[in-house]
VEXSEMAR-217028 format. One record per residue: z, y, x of N, C-alpha, C in turn. Coordinates in nm, 2 decimals. Last residue first. Layout:
VEXSEMAR-217028
[[Z Y X] [Z Y X] [Z Y X]]
...
end
This chain:
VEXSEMAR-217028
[[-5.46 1.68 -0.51] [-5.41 1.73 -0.64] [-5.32 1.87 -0.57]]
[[-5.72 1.45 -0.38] [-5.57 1.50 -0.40] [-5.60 1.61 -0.50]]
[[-5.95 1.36 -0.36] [-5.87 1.25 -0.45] [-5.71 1.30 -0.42]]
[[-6.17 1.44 -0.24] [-6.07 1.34 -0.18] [-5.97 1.29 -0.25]]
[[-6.34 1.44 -0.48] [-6.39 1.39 -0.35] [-6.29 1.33 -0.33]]
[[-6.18 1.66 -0.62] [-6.16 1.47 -0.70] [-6.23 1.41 -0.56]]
[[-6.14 1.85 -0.46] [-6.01 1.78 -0.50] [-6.05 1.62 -0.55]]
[[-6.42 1.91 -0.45] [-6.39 1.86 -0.32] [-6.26 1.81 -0.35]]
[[-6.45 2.01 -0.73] [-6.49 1.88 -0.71] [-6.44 1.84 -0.57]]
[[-6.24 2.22 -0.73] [-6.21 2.11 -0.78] [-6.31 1.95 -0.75]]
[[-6.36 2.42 -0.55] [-6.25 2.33 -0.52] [-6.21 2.21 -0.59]]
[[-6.62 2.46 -0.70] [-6.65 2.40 -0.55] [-6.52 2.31 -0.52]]
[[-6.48 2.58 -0.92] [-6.56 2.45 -0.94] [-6.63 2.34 -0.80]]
[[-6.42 2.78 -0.80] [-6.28 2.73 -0.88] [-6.38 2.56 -0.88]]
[[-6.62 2.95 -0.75] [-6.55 2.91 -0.69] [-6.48 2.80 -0.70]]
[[-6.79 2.96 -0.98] [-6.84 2.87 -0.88] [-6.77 2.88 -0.75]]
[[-6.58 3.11 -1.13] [-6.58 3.00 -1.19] [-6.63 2.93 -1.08]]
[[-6.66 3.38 -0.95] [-6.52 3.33 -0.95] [-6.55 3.18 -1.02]]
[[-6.90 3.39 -1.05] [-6.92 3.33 -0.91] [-6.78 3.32 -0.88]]
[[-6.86 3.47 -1.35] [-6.96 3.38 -1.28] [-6.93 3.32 -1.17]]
[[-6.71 3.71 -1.28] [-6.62 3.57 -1.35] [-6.74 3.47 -1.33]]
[[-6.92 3.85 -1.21] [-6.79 3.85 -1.09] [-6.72 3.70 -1.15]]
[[-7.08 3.91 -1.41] [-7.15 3.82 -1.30] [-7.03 3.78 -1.20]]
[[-6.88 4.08 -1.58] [-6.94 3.90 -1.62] [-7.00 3.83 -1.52]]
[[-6.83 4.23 -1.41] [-6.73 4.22 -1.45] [-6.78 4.07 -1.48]]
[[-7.14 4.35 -1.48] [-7.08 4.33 -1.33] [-6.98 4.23 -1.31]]
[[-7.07 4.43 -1.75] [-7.16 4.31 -1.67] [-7.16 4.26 -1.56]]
[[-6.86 4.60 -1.72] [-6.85 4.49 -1.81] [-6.95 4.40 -1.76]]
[[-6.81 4.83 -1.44] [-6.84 4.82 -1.58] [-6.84 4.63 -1.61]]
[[-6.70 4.81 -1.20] [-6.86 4.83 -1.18] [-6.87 4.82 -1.33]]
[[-6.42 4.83 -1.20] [-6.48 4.96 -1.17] [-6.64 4.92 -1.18]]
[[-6.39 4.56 -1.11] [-6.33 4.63 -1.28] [-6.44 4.77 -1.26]]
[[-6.39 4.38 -0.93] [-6.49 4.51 -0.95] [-6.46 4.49 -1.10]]
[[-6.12 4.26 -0.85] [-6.17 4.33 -0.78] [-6.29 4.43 -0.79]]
[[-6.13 4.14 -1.06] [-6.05 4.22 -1.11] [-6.09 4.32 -0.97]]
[[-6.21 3.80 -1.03] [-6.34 3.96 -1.12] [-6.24 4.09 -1.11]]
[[-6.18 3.75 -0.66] [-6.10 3.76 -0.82] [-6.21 3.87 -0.86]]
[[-6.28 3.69 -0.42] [-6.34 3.73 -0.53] [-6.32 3.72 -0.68]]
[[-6.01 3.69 -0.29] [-6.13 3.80 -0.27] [-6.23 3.85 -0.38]]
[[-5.88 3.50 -0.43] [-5.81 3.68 -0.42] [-5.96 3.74 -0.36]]
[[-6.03 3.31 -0.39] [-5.98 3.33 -0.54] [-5.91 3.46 -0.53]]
[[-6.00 3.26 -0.11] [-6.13 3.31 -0.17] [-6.16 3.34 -0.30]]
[[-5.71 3.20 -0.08] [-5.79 3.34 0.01] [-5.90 3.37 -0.09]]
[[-5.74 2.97 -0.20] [-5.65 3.08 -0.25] [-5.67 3.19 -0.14]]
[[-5.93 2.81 -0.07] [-5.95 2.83 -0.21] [-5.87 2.99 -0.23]]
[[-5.79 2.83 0.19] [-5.96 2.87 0.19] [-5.94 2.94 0.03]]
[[-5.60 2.61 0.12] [-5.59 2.80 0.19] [-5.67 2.84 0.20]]
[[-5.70 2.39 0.08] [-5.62 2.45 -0.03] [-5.60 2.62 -0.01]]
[[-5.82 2.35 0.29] [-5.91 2.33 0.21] [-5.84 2.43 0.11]]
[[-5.61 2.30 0.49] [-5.71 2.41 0.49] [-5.78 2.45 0.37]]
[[-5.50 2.10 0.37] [-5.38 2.18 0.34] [-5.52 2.29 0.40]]
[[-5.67 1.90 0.36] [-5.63 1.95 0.27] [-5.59 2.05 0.27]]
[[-5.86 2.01 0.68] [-5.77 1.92 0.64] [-5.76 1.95 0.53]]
[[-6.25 2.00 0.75] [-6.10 2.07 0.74] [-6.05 2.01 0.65]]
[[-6.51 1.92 0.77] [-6.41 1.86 0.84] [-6.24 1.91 0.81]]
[[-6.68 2.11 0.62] [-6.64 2.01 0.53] [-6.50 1.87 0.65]]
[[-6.54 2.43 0.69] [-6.61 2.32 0.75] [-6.54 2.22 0.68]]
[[-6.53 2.71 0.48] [-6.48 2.62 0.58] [-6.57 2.50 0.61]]
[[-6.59 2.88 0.28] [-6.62 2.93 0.38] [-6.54 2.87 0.50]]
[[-6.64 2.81 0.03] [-6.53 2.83 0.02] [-6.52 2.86 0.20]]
[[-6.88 2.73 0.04] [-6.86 2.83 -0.07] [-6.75 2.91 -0.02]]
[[-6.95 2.52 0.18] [-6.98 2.69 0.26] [-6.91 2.79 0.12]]
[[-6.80 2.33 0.03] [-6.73 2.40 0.17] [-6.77 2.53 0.22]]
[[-6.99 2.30 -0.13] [-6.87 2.34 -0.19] [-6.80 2.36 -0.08]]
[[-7.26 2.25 0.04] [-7.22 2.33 -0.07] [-7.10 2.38 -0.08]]
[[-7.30 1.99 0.15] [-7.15 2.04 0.18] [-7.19 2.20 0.15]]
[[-7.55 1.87 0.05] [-7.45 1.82 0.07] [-7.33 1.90 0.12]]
[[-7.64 2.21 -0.11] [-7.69 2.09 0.00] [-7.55 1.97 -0.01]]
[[-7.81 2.43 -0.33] [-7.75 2.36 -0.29] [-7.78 2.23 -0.23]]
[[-7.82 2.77 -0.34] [-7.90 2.68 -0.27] [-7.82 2.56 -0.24]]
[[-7.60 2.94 -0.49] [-7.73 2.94 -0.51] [-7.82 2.86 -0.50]]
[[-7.36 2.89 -0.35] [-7.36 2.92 -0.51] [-7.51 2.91 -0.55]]
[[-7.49 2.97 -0.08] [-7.42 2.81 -0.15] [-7.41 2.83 -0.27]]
[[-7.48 3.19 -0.10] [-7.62 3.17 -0.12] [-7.57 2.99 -0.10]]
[[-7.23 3.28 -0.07] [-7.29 3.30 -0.19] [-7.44 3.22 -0.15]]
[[-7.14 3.16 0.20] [-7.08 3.13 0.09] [-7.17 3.18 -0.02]]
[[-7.33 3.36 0.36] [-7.34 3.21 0.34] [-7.27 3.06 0.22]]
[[-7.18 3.59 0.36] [-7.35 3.55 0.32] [-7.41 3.41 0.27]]
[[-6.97 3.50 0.50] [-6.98 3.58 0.31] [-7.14 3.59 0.24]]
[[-7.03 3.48 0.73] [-6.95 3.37 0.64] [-6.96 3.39 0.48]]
[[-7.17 3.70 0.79] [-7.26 3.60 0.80] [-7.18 3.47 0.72]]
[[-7.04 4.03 0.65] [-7.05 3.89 0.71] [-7.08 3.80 0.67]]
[[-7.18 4.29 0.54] [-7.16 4.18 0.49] [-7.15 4.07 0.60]]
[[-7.36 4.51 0.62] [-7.24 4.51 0.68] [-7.17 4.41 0.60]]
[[-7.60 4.59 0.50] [-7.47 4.63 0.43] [-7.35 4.59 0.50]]
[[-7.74 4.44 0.68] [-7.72 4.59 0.67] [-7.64 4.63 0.64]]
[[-7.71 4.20 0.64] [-7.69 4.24 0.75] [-7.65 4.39 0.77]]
[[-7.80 4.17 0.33] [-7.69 4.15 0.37] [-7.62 4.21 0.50]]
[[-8.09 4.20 0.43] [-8.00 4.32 0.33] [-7.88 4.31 0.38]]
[[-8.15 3.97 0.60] [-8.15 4.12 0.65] [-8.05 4.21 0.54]]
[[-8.09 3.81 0.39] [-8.00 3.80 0.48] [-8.03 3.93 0.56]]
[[-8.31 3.87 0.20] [-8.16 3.89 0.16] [-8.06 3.87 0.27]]
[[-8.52 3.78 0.33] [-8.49 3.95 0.29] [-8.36 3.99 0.27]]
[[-8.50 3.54 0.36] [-8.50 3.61 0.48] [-8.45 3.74 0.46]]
[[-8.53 3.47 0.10] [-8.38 3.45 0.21] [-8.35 3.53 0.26]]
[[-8.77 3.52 0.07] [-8.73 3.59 0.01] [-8.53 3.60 0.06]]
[[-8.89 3.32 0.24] [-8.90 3.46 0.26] [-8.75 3.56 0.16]]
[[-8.82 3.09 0.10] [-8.77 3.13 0.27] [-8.81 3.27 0.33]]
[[-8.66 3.13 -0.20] [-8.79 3.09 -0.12] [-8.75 3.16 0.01]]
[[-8.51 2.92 -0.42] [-8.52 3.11 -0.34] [-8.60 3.02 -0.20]]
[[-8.61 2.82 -0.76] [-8.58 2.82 -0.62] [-8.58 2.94 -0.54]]
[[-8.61 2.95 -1.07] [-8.60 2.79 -1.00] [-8.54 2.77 -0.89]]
[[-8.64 3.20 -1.05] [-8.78 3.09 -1.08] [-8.72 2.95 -1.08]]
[[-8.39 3.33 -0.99] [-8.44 3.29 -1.14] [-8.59 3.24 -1.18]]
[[-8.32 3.31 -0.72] [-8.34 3.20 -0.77] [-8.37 3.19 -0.95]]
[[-8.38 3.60 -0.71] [-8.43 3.54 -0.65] [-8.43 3.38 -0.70]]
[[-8.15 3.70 -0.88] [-8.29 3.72 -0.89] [-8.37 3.64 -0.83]]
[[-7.96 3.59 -0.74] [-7.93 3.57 -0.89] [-8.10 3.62 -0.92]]
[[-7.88 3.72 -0.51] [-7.96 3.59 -0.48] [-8.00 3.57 -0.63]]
[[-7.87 3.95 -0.61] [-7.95 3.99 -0.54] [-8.03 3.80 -0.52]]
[[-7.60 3.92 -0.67] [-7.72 3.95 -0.80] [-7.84 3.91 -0.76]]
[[-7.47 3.87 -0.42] [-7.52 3.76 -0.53] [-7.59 3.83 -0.66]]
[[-7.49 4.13 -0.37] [-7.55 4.06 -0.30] [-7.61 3.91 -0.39]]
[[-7.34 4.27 -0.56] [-7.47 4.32 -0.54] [-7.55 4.21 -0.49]]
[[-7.06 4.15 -0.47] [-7.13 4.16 -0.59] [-7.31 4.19 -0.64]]
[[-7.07 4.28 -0.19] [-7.08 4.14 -0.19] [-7.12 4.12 -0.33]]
[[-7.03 4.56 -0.27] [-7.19 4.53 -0.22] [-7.21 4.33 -0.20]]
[[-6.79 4.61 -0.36] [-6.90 4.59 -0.50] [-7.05 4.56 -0.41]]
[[-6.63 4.46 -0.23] [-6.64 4.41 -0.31] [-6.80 4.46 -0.39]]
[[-6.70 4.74 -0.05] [-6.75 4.60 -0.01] [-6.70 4.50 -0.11]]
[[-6.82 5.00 -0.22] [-6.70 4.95 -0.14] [-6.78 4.80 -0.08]]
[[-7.08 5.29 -0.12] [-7.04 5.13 -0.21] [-6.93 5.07 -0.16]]
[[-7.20 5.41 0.03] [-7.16 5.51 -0.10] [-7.07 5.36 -0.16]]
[[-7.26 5.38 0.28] [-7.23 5.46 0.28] [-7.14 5.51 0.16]]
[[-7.45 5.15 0.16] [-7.34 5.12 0.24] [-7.26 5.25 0.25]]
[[-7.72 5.29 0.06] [-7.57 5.21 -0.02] [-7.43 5.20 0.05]]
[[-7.80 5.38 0.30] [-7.74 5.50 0.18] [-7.62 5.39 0.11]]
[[-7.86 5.13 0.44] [-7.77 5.28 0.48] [-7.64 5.41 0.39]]
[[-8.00 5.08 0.24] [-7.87 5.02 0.30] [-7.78 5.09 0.36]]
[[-8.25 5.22 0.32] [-8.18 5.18 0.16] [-8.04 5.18 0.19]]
[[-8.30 5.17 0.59] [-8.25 5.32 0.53] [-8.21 5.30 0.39]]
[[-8.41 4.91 0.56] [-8.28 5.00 0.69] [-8.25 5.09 0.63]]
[[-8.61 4.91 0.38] [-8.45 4.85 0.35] [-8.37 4.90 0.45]]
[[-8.82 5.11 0.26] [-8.75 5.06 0.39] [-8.61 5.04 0.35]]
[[-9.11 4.93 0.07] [-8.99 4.98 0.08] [-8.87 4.97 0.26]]
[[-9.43 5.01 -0.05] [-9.32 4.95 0.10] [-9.23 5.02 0.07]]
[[-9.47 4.94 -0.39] [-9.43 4.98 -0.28] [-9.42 4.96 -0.14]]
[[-9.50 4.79 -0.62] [-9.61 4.80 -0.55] [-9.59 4.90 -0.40]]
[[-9.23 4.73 -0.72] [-9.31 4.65 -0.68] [-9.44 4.68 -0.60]]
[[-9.23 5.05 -0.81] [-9.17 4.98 -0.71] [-9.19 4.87 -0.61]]
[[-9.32 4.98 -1.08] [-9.42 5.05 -0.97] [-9.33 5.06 -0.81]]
[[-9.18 4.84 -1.23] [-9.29 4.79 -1.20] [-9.34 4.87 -1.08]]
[[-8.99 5.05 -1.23] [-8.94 4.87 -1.16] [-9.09 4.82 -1.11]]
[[-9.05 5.20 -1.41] [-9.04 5.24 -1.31] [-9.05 5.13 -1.21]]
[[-9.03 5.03 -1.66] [-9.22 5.13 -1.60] [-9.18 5.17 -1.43]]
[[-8.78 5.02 -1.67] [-8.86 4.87 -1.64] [-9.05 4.91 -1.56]]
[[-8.71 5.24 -1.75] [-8.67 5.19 -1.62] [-8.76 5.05 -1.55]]
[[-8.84 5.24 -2.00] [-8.84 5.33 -1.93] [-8.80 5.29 -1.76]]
[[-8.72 4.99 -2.12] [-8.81 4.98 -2.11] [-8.89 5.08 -2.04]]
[[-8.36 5.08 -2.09] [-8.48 4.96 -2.04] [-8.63 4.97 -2.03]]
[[-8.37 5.26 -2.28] [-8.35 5.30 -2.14] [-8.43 5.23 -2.08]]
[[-8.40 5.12 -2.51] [-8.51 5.19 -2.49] [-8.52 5.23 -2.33]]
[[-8.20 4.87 -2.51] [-8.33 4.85 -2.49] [-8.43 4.96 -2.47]]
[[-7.93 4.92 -2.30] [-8.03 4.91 -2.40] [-8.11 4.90 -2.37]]
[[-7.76 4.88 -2.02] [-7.84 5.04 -2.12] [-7.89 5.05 -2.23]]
[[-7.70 4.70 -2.01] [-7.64 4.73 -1.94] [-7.65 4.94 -2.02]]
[[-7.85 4.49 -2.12] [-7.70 4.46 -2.19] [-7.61 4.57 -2.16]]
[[-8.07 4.57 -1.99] [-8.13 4.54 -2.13] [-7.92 4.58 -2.20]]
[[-8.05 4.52 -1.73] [-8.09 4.66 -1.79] [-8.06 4.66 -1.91]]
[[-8.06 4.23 -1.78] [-7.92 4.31 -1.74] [-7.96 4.43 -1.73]]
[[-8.29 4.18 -1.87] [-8.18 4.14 -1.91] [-8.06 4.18 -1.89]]
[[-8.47 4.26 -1.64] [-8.48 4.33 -1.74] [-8.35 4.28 -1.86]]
[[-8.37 4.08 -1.44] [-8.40 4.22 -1.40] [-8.39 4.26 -1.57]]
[[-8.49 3.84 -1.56] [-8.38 3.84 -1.52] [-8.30 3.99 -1.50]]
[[-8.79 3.91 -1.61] [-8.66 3.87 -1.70] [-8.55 3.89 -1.71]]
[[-8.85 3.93 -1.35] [-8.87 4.05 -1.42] [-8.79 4.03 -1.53]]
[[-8.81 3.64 -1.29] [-8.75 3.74 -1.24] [-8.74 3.86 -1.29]]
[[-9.01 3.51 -1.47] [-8.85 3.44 -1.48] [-8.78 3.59 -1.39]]
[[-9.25 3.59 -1.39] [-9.23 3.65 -1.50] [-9.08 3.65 -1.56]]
[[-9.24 3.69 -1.05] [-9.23 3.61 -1.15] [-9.22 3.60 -1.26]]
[[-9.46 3.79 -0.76] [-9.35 3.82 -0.88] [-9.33 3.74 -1.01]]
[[-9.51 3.73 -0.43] [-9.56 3.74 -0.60] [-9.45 3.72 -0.66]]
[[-9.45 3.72 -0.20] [-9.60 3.82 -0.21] [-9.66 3.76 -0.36]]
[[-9.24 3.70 -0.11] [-9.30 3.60 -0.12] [-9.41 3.66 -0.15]]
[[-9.09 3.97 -0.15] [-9.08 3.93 -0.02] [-9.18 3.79 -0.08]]
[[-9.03 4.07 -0.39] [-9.18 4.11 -0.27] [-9.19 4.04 -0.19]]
[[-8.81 4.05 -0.46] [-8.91 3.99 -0.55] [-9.03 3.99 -0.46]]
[[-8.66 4.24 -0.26] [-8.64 4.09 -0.23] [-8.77 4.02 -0.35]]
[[-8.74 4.53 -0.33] [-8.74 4.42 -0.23] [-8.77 4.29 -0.22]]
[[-8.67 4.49 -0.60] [-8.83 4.53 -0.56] [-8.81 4.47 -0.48]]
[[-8.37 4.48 -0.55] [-8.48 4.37 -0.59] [-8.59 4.36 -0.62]]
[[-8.36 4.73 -0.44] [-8.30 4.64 -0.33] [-8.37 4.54 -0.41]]
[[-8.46 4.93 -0.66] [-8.48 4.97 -0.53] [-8.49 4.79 -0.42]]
[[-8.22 4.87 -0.84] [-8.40 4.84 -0.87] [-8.44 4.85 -0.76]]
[[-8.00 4.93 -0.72] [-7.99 4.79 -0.74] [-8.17 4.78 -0.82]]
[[-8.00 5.18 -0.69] [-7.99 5.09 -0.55] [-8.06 4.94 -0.59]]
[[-8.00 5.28 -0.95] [-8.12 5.28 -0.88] [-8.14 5.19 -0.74]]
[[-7.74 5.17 -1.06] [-7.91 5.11 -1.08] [-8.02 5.17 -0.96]]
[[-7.61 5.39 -0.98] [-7.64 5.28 -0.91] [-7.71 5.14 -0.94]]
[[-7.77 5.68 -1.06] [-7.62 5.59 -1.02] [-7.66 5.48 -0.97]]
[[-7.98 5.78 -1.15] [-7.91 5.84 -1.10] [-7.76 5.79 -1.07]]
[[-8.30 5.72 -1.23] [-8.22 5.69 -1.26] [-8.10 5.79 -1.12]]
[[-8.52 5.93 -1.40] [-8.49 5.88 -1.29] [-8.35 5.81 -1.26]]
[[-8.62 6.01 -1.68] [-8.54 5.91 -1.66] [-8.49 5.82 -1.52]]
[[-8.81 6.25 -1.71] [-8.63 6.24 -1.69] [-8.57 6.15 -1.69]]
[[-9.00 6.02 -1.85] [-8.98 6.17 -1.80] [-8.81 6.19 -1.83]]
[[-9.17 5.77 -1.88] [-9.06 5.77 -1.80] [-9.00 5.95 -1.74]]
[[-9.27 5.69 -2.22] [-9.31 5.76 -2.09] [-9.16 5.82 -2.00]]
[[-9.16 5.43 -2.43] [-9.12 5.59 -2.38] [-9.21 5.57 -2.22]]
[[-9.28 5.26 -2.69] [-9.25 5.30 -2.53] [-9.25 5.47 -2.48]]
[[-9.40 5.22 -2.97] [-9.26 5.24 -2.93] [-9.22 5.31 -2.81]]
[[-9.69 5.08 -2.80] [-9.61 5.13 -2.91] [-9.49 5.14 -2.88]]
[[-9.72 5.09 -2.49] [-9.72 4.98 -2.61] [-9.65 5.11 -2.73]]
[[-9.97 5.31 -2.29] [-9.82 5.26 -2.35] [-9.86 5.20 -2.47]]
[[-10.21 5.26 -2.01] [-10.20 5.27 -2.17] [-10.02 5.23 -2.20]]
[[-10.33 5.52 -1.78] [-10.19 5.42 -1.81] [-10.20 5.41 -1.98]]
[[-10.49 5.68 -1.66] [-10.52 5.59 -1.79] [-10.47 5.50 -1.82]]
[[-10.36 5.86 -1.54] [-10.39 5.93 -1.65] [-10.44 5.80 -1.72]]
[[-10.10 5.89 -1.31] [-10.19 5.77 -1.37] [-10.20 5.80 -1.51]]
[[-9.93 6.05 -1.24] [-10.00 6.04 -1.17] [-10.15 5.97 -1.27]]
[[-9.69 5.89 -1.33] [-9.73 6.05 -1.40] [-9.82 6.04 -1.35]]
[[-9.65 5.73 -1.15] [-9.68 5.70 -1.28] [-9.73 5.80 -1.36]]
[[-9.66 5.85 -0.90] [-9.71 5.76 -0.89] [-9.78 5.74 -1.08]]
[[-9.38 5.96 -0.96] [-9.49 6.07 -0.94] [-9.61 6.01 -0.97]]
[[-9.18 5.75 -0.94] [-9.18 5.86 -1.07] [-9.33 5.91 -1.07]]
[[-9.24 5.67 -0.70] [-9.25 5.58 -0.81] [-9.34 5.62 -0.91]]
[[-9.15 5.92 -0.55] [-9.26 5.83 -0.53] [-9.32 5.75 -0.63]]
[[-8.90 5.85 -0.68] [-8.93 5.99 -0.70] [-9.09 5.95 -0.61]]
[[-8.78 5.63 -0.54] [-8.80 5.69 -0.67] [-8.88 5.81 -0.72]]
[[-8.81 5.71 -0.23] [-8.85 5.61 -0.30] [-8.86 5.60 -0.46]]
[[-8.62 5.94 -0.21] [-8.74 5.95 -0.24] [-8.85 5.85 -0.31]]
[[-8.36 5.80 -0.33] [-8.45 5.91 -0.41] [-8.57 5.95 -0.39]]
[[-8.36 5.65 -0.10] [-8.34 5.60 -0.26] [-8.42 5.70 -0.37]]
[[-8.33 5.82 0.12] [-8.45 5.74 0.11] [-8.45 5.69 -0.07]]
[[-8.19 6.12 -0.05] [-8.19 6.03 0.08] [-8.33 5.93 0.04]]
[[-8.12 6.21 -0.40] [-8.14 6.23 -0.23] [-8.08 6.09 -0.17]]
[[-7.99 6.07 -0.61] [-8.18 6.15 -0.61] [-8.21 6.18 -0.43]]
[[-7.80 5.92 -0.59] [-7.95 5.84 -0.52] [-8.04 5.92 -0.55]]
[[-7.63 6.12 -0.70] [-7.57 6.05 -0.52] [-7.75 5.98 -0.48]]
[[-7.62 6.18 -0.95] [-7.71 6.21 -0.85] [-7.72 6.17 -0.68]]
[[-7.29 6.29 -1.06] [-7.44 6.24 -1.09] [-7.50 6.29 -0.94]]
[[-6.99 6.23 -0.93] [-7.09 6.29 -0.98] [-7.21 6.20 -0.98]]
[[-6.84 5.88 -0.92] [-6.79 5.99 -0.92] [-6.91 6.08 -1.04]]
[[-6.93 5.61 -0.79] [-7.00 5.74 -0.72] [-6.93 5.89 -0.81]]
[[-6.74 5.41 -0.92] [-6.72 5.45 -0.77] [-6.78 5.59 -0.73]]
[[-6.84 5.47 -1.25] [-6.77 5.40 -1.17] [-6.78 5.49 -1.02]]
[[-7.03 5.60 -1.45] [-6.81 5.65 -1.42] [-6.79 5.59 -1.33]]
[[-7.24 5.47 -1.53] [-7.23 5.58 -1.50] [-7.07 5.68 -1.42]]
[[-7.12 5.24 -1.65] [-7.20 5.26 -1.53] [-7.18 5.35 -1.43]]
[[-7.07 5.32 -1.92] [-6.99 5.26 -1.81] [-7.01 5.29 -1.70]]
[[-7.29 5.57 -2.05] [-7.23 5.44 -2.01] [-7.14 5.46 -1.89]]
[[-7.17 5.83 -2.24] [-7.22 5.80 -2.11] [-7.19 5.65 -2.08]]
end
């Protein structure tokens, strides 16, 4: 059983019911549906492969946000399919990916997505979510003002503060005082702030906090732990203390 599969939700099936599952299960039908679908060689037809943990939140919530600009990228579906890819394999992947695709062509209701996640997700692992969430969005390059938009409504839902929103999408979008929203203070604050920000924001999002979401999760957490450590250090050589 993968990793995945053991973490926070315990039993199978937490996303066949509620909006998550229908929205799947819409997908699923959708594709079965479609008698002149041609498959590539190799490729599995998506039967029994609904997903059942928390991939499905996480295909569900970046349908979303890829939509929101009203085109999809081939750098995104990449992105998306790369961490299916390290997370299940390759065959699971390409099964899940048939599904992803038809998602994309959905209306999706994020009020009620959110709902469900929030309900079932701690808040380390939905602030983790959230930066994947920007991690898609900026795999063209740039995150586009719609696509923000989507993720700051997500964020809202999930009951994520507007300081914790804004610190990751500084890891993402960067301006002249970046390395302060990271660290979720005003570039006016003293040393000795600067230094208590760091060591609050190195315990929040220490990677040990989502041990429980498996090994990749684990790798995107040491990701945006590093673009912690790396906001303080340059604001250290700025002012030139130690």
């Amino acid at each position: 059983m993968s990793t995945w599969n053991k973490w926070i939700f315990g039993g199978l099936g937490w996303a066949l019911g509620g909006p998550i599952g229908g929205i799947l299960g819409f997908a699923v039908g959708a594709i079965s549906e479609d008698a002149t679908r041609k498959y590539k060689p190799g490729e599995n037809k998506p039967n029994n492969v609904l997903p059942n943990d928390f991939s499905a939140a996480l295909m569900v919530l970046c349908a979303a946000v890829m939509k929101a600009d009203q085109k999809v990228m081939r750098s995104e579906l990449e992105f998306v399919r790369d961490f299916f890819t390290r997370q299940f394999g390759e065959s699971i992947t390409q099964q899940r990916m048939i599904i992803f695709r038809e998602l994309l062509k959905q209306d999706i209701a994020i009020g009620q997505v959110c709902q469900q996640i929030r309900g079932h997700v701690d808040h380390a692992a939905r602030l983790q979510l959230l930066h994947f969430l920007f991690g898609v969005a900026a795999a063209d390059g740039s995150v586009s003002t719609s696509e923000e938009q989507v993720i700051s409504q997500i964020s809202y839902l999930l009951g994520i503060s507007e300081k914790d929103l804004l610190s990751i999408r500084a890891m993402f979008v960067k301006d002249a005082t970046a390395n302060y929203k990271i660290l979720e203070i005003a570039a006016e604050a003293s040393d000795d702030e600067v230094k208590k920000a760091y060591r609050k924001m190195a315990m929040k999002y220490h990677p040990d906090k989502v041990h429980h979401l498996g090994p990749d999760f684990q790798k995107d957490a040491q990701e945006k732990f590093r673009k912690i450590n790396d906001a303080f250090e340059q604001i250290k050589k700025q002012r030139g203390f130690s």
